[in-house]
C-alpha positions in Angstrom: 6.7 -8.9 -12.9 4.2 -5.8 -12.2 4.0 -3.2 -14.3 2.0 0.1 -14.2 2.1 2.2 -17.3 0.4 5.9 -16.9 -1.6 5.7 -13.7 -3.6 9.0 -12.7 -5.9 9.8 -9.8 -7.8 12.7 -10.0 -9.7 13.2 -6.3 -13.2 14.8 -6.6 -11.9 17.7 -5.8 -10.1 18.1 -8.5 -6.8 17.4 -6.5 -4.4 15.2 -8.5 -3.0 12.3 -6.5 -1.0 10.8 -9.4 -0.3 12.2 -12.9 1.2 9.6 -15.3 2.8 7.2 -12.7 4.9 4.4 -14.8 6.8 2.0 -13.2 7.9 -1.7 -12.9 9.3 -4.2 -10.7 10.8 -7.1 -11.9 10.9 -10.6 -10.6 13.6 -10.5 -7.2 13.6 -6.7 -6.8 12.1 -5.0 -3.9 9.9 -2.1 -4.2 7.9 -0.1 -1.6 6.2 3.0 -1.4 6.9 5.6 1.3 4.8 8.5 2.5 2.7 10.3 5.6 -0.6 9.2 6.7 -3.1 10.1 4.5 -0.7 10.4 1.7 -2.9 8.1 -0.9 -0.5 4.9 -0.9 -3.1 2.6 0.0 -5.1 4.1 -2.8 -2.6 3.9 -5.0 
């Protein structure tokens, strides 16, 4: 299982990537993150 409880990233800048992400993925489920390049989801 993977579980995230109340991630934030705060940029320098001041720009907020995440604010409070929760989420979890249980054992069997798929999960994947969609967005543009540049978007943060590596960072994440």
């Amino acid at each position: 299982m993977i579980t995230a409880d109340q991630l934030t990233k705060v940029y320098q800048n001041d720009v907020v990537g995440l604010d409070h992400l929760t989420l979890e993925v249980k054992p069997g489920e798929i999960f994947c993150m969609l967005g543009a390049n540049g978007a943060g989801k590596t960072t994440t």
